[in-house]
C-alpha positions as CSV (number, residue, x, y, z in Angstrom):
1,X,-22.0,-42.9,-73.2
2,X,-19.4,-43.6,-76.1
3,X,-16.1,-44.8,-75.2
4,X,-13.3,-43.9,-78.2
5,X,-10.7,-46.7,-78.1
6,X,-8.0,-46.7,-75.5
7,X,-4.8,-48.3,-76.7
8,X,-4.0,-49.4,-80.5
9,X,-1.1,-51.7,-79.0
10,X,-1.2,-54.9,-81.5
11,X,0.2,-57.8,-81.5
12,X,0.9,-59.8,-84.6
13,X,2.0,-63.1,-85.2
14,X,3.9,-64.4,-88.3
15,X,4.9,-68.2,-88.1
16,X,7.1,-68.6,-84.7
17,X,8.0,-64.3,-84.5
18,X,5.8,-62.0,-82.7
19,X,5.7,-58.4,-82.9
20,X,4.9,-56.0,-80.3
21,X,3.2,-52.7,-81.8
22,X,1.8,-49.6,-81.5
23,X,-0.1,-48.9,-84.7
24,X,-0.4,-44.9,-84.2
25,X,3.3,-45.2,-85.2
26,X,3.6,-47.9,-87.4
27,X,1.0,-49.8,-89.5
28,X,1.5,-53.9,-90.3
29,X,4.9,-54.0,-89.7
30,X,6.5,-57.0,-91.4
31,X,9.7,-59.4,-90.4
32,X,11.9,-57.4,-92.5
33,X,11.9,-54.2,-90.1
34,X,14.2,-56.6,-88.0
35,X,16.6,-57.7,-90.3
36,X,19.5,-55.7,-90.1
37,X,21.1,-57.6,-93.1
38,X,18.2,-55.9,-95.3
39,X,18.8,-52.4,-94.1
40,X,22.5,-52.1,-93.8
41,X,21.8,-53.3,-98.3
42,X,19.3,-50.7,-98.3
43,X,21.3,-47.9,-97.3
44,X,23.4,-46.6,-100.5
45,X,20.0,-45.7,-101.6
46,X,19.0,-43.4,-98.5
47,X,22.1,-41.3,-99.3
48,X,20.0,-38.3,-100.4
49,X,18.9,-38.0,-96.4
50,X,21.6,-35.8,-94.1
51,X,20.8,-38.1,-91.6
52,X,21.0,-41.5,-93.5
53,X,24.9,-39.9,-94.9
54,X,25.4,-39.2,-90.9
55,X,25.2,-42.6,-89.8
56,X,26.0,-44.5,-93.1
57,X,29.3,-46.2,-91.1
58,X,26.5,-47.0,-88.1
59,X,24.4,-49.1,-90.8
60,X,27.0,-51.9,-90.2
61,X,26.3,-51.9,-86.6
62,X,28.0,-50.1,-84.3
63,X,26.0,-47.6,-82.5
64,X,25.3,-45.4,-79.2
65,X,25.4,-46.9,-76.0
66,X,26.8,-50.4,-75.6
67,X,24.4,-52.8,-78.1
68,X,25.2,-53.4,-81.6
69,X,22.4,-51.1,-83.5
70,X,21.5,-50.6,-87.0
71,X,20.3,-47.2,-88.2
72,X,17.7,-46.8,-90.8
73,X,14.7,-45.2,-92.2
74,X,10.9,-46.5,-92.3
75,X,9.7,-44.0,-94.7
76,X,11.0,-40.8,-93.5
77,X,11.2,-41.3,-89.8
78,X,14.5,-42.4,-89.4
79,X,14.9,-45.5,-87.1
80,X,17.3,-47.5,-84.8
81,X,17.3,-51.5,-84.8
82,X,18.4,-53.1,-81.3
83,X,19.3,-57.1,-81.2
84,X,19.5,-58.4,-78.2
85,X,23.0,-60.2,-77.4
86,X,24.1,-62.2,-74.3
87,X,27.0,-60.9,-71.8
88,X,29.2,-62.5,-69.8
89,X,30.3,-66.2,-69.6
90,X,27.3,-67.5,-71.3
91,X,27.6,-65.5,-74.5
92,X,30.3,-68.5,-75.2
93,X,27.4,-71.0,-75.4
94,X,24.4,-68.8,-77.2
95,X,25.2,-65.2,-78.3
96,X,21.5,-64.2,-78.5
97,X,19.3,-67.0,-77.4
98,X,17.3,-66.6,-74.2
99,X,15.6,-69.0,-72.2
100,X,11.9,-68.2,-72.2
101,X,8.7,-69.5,-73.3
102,X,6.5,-66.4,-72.8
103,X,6.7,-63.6,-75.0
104,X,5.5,-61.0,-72.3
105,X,8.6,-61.8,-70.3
106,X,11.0,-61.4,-73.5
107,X,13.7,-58.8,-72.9
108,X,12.0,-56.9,-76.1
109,X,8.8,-57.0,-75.0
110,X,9.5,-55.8,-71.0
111,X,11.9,-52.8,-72.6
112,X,9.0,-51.6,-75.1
113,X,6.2,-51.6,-72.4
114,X,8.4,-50.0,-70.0
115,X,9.7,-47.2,-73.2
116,X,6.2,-46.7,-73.6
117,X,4.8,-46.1,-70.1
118,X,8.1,-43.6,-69.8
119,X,7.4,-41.9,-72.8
120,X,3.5,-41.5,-71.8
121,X,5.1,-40.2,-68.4
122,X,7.2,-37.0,-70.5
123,X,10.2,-39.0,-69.6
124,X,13.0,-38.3,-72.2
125,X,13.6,-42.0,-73.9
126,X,13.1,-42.8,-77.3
127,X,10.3,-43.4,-78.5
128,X,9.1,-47.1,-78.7
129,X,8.3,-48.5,-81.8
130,X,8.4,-52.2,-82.4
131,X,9.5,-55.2,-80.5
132,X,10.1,-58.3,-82.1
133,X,10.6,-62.0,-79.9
134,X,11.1,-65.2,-82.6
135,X,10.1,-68.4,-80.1
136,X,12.3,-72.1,-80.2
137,X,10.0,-74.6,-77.7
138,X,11.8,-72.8,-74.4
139,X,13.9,-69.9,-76.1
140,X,14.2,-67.1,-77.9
141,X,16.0,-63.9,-79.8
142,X,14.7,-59.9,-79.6
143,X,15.0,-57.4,-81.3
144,X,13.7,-53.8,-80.8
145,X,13.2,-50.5,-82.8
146,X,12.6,-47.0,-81.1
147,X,12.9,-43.8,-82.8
148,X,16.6,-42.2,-83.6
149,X,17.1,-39.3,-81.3
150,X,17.9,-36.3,-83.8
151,X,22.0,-35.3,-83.7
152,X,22.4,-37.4,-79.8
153,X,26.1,-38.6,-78.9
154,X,27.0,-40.7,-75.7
155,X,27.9,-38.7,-72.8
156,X,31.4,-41.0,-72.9
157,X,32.0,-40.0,-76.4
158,X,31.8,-36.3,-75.8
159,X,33.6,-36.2,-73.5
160,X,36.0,-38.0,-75.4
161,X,36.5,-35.3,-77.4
162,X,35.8,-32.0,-75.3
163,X,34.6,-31.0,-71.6
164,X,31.3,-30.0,-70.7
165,X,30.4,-26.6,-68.4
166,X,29.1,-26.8,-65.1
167,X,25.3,-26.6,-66.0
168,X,25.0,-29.3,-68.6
169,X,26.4,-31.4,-65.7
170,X,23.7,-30.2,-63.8
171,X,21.4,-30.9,-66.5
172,X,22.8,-34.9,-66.4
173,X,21.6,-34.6,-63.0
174,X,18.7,-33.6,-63.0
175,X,17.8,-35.9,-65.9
176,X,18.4,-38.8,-64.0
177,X,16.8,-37.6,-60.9
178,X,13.5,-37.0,-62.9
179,X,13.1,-40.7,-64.0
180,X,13.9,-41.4,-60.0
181,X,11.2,-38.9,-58.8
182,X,9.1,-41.6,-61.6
183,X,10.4,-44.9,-59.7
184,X,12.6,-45.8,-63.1
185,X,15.2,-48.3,-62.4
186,X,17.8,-48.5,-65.2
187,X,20.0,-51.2,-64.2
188,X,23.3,-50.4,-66.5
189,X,22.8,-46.6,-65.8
190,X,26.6,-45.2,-67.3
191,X,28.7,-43.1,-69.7
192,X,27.1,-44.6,-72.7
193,X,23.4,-44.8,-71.8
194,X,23.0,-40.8,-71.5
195,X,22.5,-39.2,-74.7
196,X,23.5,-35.7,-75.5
197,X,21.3,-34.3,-78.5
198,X,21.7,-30.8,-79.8
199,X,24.5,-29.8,-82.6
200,X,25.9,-28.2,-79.5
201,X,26.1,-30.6,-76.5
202,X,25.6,-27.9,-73.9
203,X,22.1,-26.6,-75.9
204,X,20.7,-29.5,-76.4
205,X,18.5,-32.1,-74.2
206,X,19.7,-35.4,-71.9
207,X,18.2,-38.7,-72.8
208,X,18.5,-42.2,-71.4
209,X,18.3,-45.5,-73.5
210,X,19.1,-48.9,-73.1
211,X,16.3,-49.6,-70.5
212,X,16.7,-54.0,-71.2
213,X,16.2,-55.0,-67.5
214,X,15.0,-51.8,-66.6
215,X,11.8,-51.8,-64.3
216,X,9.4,-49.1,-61.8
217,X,10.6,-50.2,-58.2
218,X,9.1,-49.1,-55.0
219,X,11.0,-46.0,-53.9
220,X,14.0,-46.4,-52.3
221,X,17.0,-44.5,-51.8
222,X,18.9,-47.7,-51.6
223,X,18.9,-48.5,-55.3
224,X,18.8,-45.0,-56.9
225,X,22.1,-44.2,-54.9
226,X,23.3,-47.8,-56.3
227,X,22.3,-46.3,-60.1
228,X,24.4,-43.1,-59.2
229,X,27.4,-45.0,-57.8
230,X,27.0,-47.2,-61.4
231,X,27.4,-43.9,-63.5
232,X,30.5,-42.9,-61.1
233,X,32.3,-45.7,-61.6
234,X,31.7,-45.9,-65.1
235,X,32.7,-41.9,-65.7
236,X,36.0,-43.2,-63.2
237,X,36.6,-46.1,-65.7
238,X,36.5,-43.9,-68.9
239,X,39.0,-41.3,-67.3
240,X,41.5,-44.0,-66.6
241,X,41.1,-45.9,-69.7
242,X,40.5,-42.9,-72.3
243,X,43.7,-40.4,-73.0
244,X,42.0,-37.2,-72.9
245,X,38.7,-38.2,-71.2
246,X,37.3,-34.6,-69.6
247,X,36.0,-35.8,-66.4
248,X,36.9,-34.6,-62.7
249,X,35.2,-34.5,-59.3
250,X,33.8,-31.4,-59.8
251,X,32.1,-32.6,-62.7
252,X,30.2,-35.3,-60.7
253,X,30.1,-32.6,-57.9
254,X,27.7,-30.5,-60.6
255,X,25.9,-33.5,-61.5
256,X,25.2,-34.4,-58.3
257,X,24.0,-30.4,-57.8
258,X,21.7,-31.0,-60.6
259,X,20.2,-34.3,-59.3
260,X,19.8,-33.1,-55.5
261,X,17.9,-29.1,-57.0
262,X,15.5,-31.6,-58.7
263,X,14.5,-34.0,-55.7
């Protein structure tokens, strides 16, 4: 019996950087995909794409959810660039170096794996497209590219801007209790992790991103109420800090509607 080939994940090797593939999406990729340097030059001349004009102030850096991302096209499929920073305290010391020595436990690798297995699920992520660790003897830096979600926003900065009906709160909801129902963990679950795609908010779909520490976990309602309470908190914060941030009770009442019709 003939067996067609399973997976065409890849890994390639270039001096001390590795790069994490799938080559169904992209073929060969070189270092250069990672440098945000070379894209944010390249951009003037993408200028004839709506979407390259759309993000041409993003191609310095700014980005959805809380990293520093650089947008960009391979071709025509129109790309975002992750580098992997450090928080707290120990930023002060090394902004992007991790300790590590194997590449399968890189923060790059881990999140691509785990975008893939979600995708392959029908969960709504981006889609995964290369991960990129460059070794030291016991550390390292990441980056990682996924595929741009087509006209997404942050939750936090529509509601920024405008309030959102009752159902698309539900939809939030739900959203997050589908990747529970899957055992996803997202470990910085909050207002600018959920995407909002659609010209019009309320038409369009929910996605989550930024899935660096994510993991599956054995079901527990311990932890997926903790994720919940996270994304409370975080809505909470924006309300108090952001004039004009359209968020109440009743909004998390709806959400929580939405996540409890989907259990």
């Amino acid at each position: 019996m003939k067996t067609g080939k399973i997976s065409k994940i890849r890994v390639s090797k270039h001096v001390c950087s590795y790069i994490l593939y799938d080559d169904d999406i992209i073929a060969e990729p070189t270092l250069q995909l990672f440098r945000r340097d070379y894209h944010t030059n390249q951009q003037p001349r993408q200028s004839n794409s709506a979407v390259a004009a759309a993000n041409a102030g993003s191609a310095a850096g700014a980005g959805i959810g809380r990293a520093r991302v650089t947008y960009f096209f391979h071709g025509n499929r129109p790309l975002v660039l992750k580098h992997y920073y450090r928080g707290g305290a120990v930023a002060s010391i090394s902004k992007d170096r991790y300790p590590g020595f194997n590449i399968e436990n890189s923060r790059a690798f881990r999140e691509w794996r785990l975008l893939k297995k979600m995708h392959q699920l029908g969960l709504p992520v981006p889609r995964a497209v290369a991960a990129h660790v460059e070794k030291a003897l016991f550390s390292y830096t990441a980056d990682l590219v996924t595929e741009e979600i087509k006209d997404a926003k942050t939750l936090a900065d529509v509601l920024s801007k405008t309030s959102i009906d009752a159902e698309q709160w539900k939809k939030i909801g739900a959203c997050i209790s589908l990747f529970h129902r899957h055992d996803v963990y997202h470990a910085d679950l909050n207002a600018r992790n959920i995407l909002l795609a659609g010209a019009v908010p309320e038409e369009g779909g929910v996605y989550l991103i930024d899935f660096d520490r994510g993991q599956f976990r054995a079901d527990s309602a311990s932890w997926k109420m903790a994720n919940l309470a996270r994304l409370h908190r975080s809505l909470l914060k924006f309300s108090k800090n952001t004039p004009g941030f359209h968020f109440n009770e009743n909004d998390w009442i709806d959400l929580l509607a939405g996540y409890k019709a989907e259990l």
